[in-house]
N, CA, C and O atoms as a printed pandas DataFrame, in Angstrom:
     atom_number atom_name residue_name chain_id  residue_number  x_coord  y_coord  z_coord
0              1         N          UNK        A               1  -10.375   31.992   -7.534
1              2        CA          UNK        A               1  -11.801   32.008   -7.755
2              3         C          UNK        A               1  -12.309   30.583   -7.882
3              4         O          UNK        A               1  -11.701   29.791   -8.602
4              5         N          UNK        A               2  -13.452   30.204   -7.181
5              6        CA          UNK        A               2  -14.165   29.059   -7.459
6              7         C          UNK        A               2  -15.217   28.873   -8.021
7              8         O          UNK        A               2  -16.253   29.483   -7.758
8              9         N          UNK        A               3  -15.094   28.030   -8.845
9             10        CA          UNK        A               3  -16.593   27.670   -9.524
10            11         C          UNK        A               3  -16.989   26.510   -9.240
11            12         O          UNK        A               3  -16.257   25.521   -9.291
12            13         N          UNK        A               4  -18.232   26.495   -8.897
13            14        CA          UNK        A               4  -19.235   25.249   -8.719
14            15         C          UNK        A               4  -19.858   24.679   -9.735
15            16         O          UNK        A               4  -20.026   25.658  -10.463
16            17         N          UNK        A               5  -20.239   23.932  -10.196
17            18        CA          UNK        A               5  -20.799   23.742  -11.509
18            19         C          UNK        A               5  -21.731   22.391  -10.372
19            20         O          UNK        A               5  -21.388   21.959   -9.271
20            21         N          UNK        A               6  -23.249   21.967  -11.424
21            22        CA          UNK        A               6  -23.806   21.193  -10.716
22            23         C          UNK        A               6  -24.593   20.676  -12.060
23            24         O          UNK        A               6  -24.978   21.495  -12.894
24            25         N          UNK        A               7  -24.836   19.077  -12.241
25            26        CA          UNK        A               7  -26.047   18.969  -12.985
26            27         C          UNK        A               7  -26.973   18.261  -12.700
27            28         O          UNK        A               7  -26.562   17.192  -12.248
28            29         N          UNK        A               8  -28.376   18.349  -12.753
29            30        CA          UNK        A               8  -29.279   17.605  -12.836
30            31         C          UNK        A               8  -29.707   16.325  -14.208
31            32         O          UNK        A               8  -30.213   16.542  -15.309
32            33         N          UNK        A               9  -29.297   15.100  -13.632
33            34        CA          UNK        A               9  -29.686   14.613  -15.154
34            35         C          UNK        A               9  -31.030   13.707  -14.844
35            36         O          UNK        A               9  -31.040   12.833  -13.978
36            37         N          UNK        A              10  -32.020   13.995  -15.570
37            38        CA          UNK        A              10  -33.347   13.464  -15.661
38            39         C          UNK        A              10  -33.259   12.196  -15.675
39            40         O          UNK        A              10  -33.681   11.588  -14.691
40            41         N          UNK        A              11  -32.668   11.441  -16.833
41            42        CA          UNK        A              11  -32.742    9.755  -17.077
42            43         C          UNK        A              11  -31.304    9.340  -17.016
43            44         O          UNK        A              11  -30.545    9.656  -17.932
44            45         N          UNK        A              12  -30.841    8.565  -15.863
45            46        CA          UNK        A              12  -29.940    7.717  -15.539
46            47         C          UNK        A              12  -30.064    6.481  -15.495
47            48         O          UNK        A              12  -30.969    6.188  -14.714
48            49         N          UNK        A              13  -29.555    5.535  -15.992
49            50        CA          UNK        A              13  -30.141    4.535  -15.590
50            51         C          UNK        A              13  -28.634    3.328  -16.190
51            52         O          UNK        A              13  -27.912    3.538  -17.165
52            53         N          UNK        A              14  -28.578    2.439  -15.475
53            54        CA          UNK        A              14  -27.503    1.216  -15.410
54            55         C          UNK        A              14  -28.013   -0.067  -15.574
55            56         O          UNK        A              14  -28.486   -0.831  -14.733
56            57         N          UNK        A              15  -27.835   -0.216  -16.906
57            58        CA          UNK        A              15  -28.151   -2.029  -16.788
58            59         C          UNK        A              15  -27.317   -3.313  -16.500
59            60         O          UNK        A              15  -26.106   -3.256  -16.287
60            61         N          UNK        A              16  -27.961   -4.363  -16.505
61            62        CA          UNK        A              16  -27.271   -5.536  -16.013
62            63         C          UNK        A              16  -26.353   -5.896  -16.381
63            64         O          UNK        A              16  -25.862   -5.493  -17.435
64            65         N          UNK        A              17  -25.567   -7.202  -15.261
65            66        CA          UNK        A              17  -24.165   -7.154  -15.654
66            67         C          UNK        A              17  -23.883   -8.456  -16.793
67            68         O          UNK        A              17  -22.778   -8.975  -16.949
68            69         N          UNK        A              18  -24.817   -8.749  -17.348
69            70        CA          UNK        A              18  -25.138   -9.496  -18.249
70            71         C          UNK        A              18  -24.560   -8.511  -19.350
71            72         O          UNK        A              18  -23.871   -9.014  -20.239
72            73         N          UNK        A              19  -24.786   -7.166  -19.354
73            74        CA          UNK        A              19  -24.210   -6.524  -20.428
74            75         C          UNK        A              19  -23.533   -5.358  -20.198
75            76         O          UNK        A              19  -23.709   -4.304  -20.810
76            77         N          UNK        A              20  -22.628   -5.588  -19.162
77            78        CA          UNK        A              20  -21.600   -5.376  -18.724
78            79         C          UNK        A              20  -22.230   -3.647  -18.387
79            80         O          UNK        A              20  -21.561   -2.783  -18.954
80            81         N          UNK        A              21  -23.294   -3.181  -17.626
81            82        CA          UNK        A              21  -23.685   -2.120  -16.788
82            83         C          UNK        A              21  -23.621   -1.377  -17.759
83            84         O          UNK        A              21  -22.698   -0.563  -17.791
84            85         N          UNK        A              22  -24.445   -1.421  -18.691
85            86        CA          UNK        A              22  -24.522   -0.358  -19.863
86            87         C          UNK        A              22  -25.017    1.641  -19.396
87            88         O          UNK        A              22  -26.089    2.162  -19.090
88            89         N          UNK        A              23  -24.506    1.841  -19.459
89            90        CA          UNK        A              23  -25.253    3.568  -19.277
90            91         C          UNK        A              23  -25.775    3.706  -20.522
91            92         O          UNK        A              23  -25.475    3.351  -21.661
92            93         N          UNK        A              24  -27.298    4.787  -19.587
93            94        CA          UNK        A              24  -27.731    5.121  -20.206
94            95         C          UNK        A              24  -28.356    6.355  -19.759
95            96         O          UNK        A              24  -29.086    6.321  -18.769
96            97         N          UNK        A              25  -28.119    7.591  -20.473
97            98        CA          UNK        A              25  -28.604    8.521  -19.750
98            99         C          UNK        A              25  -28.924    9.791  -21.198
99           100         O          UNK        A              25  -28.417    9.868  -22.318
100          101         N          UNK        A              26  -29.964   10.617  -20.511
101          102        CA          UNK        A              26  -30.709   11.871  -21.296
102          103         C          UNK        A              26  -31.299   12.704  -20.288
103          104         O          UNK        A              26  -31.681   12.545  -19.129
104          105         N          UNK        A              27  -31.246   13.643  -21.113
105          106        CA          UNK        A              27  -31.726   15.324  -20.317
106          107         C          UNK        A              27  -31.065   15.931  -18.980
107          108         O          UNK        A              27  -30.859   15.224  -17.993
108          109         N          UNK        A              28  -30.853   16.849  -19.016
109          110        CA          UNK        A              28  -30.406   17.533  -18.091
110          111         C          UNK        A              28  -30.549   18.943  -17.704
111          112         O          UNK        A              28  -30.705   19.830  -18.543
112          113         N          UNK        A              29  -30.489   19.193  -16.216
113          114        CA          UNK        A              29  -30.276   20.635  -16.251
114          115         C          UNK        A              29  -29.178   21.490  -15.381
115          116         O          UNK        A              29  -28.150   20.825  -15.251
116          117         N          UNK        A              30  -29.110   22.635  -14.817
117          118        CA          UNK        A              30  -27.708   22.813  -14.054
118          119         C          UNK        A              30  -27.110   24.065  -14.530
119          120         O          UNK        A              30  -27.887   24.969  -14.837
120          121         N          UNK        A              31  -25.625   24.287  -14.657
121          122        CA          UNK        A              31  -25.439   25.456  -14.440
122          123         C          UNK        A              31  -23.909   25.165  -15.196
123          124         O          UNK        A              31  -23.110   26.009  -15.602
124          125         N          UNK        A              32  -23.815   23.859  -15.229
125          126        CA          UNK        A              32  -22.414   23.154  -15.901
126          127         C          UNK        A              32  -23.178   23.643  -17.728
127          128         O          UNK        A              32  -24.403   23.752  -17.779
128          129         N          UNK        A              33  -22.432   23.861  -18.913
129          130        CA          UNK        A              33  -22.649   24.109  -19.991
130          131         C          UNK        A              33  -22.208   23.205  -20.611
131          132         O          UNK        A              33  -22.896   23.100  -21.626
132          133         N          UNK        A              34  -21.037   22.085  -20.584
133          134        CA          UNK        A              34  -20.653   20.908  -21.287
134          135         C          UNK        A              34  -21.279   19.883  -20.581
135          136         O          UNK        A              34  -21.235   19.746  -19.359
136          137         N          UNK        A              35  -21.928   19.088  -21.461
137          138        CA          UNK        A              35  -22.266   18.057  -21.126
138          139         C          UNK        A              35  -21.764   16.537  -21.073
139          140         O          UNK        A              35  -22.553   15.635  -21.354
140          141         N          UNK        A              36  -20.694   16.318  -20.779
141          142        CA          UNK        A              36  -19.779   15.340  -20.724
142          143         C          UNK        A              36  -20.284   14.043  -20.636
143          144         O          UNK        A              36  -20.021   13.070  -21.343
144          145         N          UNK        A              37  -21.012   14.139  -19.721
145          146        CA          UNK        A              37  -21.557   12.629  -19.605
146          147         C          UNK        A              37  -22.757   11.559  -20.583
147          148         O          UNK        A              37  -22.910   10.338  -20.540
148          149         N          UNK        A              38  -23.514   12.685  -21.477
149          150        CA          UNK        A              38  -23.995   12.543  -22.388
150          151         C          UNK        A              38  -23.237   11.489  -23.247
151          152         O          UNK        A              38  -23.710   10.357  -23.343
152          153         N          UNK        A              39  -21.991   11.846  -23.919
153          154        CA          UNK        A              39  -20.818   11.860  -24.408
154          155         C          UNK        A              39  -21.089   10.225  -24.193
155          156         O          UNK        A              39  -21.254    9.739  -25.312
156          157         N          UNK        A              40  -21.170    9.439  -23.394
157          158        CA          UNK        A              40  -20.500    8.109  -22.529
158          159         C          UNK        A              40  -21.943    7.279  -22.634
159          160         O          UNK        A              40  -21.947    6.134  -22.182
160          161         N          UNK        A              41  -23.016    7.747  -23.142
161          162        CA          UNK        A              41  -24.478    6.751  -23.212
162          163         C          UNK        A              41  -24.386    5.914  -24.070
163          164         O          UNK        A              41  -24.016    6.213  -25.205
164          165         N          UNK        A              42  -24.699    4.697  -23.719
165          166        CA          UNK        A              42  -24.771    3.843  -24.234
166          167         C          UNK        A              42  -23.348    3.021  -24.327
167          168         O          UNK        A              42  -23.074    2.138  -25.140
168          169         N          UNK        A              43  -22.588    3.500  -23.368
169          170        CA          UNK        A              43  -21.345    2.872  -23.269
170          171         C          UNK        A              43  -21.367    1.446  -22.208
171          172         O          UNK        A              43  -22.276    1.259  -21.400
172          173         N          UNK        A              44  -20.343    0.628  -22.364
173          174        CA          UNK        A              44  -20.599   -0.236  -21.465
174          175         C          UNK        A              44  -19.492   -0.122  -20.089
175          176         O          UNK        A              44  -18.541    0.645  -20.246
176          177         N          UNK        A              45  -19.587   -0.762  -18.945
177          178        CA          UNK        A              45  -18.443   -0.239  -17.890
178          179         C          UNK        A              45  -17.193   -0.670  -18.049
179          180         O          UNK        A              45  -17.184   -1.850  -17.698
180          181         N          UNK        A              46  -15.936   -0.274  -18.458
181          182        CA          UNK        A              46  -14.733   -0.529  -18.140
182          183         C          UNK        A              46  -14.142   -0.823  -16.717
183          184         O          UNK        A              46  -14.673   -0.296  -15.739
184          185         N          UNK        A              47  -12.910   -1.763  -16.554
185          186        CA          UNK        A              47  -12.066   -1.999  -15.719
186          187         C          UNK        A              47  -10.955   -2.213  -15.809
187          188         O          UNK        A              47  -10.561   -1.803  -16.901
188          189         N          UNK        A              48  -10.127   -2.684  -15.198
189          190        CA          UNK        A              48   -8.760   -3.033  -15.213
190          191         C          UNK        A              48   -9.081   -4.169  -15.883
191          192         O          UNK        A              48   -8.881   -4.333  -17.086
192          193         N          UNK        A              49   -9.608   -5.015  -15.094
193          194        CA          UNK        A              49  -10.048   -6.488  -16.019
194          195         C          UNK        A              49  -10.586   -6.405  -16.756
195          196         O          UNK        A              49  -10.086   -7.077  -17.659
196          197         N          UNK        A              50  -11.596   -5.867  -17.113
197          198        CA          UNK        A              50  -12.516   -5.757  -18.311
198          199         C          UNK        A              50  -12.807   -4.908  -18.998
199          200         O          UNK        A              50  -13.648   -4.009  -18.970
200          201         N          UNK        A              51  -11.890   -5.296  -19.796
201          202        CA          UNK        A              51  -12.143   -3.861  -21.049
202          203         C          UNK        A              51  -13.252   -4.017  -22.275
203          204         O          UNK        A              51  -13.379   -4.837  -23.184
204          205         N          UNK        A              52  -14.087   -2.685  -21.815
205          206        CA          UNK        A              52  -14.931   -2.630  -23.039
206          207         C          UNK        A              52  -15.305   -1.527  -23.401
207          208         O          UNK        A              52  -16.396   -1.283  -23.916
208          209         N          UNK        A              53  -14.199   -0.545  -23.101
209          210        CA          UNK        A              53  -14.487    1.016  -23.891
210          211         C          UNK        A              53  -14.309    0.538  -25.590
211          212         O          UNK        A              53  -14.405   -0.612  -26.016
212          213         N          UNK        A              54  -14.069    1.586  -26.260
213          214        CA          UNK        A              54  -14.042    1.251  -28.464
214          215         C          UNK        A              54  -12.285    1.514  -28.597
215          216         O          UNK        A              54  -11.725    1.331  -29.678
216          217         N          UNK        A              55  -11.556    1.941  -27.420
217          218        CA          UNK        A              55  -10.216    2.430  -27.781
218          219         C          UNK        A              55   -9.374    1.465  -27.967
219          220         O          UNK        A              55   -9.863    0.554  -27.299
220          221         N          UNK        A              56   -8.325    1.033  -28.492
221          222        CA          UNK        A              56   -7.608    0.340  -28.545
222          223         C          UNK        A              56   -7.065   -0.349  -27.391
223          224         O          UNK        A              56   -7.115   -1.572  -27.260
224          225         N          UNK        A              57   -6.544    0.451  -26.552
225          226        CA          UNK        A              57   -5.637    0.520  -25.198
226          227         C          UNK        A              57   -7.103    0.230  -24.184
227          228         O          UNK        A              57   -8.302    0.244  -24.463
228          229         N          UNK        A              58   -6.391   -0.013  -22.981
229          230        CA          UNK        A              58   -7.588   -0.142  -21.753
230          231         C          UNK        A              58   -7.075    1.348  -21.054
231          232         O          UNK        A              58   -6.008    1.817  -20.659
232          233         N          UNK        A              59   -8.333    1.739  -21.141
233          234        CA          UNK        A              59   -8.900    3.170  -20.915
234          235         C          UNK        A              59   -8.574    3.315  -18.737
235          236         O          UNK        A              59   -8.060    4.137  -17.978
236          237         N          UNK        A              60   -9.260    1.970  -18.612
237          238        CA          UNK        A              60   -9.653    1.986  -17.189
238          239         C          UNK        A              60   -7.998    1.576  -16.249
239          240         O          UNK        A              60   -7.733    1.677  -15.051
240          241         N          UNK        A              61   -7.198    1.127  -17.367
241          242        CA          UNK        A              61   -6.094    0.769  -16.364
242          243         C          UNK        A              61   -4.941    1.748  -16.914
243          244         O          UNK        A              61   -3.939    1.972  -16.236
244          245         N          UNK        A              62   -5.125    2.268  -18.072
245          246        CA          UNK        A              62   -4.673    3.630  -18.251
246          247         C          UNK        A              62   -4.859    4.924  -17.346
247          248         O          UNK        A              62   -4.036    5.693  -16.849
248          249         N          UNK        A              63   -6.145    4.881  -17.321
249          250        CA          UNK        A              63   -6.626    6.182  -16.374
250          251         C          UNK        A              63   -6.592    5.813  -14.913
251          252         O          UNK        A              63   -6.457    6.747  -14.122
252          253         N          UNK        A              64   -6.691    4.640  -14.458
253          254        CA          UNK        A              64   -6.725    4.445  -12.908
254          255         C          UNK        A              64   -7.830    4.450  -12.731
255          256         O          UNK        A              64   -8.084    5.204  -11.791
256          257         N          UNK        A              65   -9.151    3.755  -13.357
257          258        CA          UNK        A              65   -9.963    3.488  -12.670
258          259         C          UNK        A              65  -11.304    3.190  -13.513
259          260         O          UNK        A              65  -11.398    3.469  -14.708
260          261         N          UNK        A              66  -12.324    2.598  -12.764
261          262        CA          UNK        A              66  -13.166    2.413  -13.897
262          263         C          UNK        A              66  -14.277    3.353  -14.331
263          264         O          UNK        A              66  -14.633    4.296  -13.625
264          265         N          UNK        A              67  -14.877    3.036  -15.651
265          266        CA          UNK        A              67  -15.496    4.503  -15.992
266          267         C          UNK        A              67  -16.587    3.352  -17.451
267          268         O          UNK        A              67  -16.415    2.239  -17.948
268          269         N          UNK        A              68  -17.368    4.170  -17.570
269          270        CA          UNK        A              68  -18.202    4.110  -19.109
270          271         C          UNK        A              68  -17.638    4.825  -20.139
271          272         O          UNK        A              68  -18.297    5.725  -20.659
272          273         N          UNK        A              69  -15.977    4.447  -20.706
273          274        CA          UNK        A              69  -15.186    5.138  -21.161
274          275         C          UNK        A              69  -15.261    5.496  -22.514
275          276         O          UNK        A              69  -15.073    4.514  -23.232
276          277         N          UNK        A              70  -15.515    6.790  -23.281
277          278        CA          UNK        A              70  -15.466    7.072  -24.682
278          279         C          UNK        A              70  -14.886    8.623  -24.445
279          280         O          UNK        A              70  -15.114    9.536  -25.239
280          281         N          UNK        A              71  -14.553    8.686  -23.926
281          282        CA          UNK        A              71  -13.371    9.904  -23.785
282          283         C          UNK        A              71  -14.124   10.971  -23.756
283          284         O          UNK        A              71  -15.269   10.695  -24.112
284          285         N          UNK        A              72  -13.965   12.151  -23.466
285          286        CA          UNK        A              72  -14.365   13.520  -22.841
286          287         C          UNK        A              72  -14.932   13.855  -21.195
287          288         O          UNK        A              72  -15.188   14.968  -20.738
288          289         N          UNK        A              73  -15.033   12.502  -20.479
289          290        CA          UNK        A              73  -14.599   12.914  -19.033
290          291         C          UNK        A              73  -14.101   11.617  -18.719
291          292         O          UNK        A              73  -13.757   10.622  -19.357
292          293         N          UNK        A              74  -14.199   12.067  -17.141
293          294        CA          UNK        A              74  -13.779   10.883  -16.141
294          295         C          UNK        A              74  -14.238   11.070  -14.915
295          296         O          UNK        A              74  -13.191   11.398  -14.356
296          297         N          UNK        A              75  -15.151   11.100  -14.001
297          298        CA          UNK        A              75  -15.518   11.683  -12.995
298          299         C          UNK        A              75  -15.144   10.058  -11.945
299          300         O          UNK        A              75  -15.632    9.844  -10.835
300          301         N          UNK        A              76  -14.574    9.504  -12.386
301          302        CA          UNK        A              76  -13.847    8.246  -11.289
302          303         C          UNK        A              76  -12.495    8.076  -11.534
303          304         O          UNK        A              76  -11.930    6.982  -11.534
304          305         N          UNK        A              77  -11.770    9.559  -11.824
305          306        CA          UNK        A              77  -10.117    9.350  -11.600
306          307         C          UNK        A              77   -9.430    9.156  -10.348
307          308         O          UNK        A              77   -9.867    8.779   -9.261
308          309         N          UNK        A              78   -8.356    9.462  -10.683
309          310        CA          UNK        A              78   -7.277    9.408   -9.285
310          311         C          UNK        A              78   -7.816   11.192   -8.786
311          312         O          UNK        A              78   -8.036   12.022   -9.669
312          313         N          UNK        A              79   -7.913   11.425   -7.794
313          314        CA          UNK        A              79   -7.711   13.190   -7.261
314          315         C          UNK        A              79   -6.563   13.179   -7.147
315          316         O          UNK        A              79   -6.116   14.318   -7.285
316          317         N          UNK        A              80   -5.628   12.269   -6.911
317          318        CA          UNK        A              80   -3.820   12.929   -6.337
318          319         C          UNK        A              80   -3.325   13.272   -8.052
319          320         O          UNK        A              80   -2.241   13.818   -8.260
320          321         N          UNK        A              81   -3.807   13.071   -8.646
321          322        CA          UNK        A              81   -3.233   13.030  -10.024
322          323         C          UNK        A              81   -3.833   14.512  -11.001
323          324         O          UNK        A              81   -4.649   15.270  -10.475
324          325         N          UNK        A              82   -3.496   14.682  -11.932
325          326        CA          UNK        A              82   -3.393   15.591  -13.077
326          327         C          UNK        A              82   -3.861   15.018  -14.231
327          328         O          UNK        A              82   -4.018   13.807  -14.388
328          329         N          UNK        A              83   -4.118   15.994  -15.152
329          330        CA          UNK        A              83   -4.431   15.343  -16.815
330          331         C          UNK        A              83   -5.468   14.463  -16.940
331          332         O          UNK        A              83   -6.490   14.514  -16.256
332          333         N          UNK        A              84   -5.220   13.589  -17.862
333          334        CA          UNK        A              84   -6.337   12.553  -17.661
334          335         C          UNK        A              84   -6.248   11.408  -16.938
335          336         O          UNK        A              84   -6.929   10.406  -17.152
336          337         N          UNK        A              85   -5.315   11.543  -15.974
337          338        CA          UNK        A              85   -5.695   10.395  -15.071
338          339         C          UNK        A              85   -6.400   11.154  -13.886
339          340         O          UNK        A              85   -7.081   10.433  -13.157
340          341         N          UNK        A              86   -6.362   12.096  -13.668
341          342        CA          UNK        A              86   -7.285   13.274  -12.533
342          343         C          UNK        A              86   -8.786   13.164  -12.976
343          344         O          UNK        A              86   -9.303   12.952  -14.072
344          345         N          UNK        A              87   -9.066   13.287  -12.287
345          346        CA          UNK        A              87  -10.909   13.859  -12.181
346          347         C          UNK        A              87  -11.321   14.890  -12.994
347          348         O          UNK        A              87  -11.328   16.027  -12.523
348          349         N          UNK        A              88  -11.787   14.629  -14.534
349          350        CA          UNK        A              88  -11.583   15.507  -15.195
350          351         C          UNK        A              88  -13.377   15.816  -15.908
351          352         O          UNK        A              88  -14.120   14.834  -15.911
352          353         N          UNK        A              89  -13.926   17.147  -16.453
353          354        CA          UNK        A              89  -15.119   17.001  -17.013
354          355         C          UNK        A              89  -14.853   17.735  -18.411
355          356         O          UNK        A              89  -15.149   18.910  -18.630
356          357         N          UNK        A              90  -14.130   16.687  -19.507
357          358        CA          UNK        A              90  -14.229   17.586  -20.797
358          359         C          UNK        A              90  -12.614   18.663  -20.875
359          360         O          UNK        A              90  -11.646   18.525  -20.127
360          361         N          UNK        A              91  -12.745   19.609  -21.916
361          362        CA          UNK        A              91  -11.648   20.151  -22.570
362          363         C          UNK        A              91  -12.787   21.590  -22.567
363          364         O          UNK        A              91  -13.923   21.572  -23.040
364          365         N          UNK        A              92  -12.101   22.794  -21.890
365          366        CA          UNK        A              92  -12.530   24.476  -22.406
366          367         C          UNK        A              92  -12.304   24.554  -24.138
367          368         O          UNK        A              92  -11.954   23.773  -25.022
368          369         N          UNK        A              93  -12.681   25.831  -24.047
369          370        CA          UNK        A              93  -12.498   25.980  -25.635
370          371         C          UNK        A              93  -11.159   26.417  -25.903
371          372         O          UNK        A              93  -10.857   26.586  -27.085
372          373         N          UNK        A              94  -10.326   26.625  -25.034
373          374        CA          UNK        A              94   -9.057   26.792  -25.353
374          375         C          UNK        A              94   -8.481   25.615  -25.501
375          376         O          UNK        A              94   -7.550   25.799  -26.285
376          377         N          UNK        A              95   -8.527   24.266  -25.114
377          378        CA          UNK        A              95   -7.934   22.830  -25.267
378          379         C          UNK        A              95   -7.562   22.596  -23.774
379          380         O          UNK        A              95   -7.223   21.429  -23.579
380          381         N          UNK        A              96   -7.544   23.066  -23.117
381          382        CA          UNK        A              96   -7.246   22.791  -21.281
382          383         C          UNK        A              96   -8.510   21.740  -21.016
383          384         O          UNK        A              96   -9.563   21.733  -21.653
384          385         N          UNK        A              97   -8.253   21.113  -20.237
385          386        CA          UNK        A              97   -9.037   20.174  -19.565
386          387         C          UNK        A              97   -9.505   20.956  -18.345
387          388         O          UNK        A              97   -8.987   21.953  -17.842
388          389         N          UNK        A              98  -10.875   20.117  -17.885
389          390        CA          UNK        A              98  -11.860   20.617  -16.859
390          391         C          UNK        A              98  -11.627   19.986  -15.940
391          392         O          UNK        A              98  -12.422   19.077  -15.699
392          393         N          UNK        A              99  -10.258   20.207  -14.874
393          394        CA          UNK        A              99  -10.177   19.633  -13.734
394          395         C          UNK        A              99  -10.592   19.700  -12.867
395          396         O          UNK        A              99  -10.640   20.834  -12.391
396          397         N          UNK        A             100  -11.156   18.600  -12.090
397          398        CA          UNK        A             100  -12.670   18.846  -11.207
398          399         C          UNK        A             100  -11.617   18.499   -9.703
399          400         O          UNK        A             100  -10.577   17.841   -9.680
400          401         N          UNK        A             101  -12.195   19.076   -8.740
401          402        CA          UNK        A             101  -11.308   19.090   -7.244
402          403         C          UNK        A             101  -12.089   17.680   -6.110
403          404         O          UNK        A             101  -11.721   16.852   -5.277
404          405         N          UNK        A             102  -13.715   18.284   -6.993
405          406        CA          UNK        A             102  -14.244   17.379   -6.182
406          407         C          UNK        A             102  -15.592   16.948   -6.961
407          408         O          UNK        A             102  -16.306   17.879   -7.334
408          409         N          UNK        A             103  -15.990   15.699   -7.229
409          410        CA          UNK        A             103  -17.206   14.527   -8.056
410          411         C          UNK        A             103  -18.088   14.052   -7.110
411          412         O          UNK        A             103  -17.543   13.924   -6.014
412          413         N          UNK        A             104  -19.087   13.787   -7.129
413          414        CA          UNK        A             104  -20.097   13.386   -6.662
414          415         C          UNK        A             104  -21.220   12.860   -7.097
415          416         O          UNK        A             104  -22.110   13.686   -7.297
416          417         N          UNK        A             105  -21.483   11.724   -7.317
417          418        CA          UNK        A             105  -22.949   11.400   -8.048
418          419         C          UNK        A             105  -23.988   10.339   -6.974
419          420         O          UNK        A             105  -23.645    9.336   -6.347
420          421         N          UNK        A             106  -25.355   11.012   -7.060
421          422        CA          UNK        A             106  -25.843   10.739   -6.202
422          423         C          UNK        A             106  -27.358   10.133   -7.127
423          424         O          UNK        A             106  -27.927   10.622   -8.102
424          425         N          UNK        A             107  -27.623    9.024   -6.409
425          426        CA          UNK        A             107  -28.913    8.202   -6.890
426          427         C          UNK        A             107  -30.166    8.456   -6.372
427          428         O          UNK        A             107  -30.078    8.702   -5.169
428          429         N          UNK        A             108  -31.278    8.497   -6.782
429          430        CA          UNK        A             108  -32.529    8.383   -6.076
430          431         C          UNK        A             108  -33.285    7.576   -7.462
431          432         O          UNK        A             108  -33.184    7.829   -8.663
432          433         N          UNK        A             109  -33.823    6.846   -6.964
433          434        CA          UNK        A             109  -35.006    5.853   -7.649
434          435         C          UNK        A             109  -36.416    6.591   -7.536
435          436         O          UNK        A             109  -36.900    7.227   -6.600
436          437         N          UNK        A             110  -37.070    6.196   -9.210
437          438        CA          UNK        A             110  -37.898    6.960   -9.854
438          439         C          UNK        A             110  -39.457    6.341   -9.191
439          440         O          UNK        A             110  -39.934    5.212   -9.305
440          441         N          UNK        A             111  -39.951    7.438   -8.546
441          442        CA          UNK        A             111  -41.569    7.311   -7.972
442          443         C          UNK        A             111  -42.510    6.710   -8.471
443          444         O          UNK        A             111  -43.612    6.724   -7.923
């Protein structure tokens, strides 16, 4: 069985690299019920080189890749991979992770 899940998020927005591409994002709508990415506002961007998730460890060369890292997704993992180095959105209520097959985020600038 497949499920699609999709969200609309109202306010996206990425600042400069002066402060290292801060996210920032609110509201949403869709058909997905966890909101994962919420989770990650106000975070700044991680890398291999540049770590600036709050975790001890580097998040981005741990996981394979870079992200606005505070843990509960990853929608810029490895796909050949599993767990949390895979493409993941969040934990079910049973403790399983939300392994995603396929991510997509798409931009349009505000009218």
């Amino acid at each position: 069985m497949t499920s699609h899940w999709h969200k609309i998020r109202c306010n996206f927005s990425v600042g400069p690299g002066s402060d290292n591409y801060r996210l920032q994002v609110s509201g949403f709508s869709g058909n997905a019920t966890y909101d994962a990415l919420a989770y990650h506002n106000n975070r700044q961007f991680s890398t291999k080189d540049m770590d600036h998730d709050s975790n001890e460890g580097n998040c981005a060369s741990e996981y394979e890749g870079g992200w606005w890292y505070h843990g509960n997704s990853n929608l810029n993992g490895n796909f050949n991979k599993t767990g949390f180095k895979g493409v993941w959105w969040g934990v079910d209520n049973d403790g399983h992770l939300l392994l995603l097959r396929f991510s997509e985020m798409r931009f349009r600038k505000r009218s």
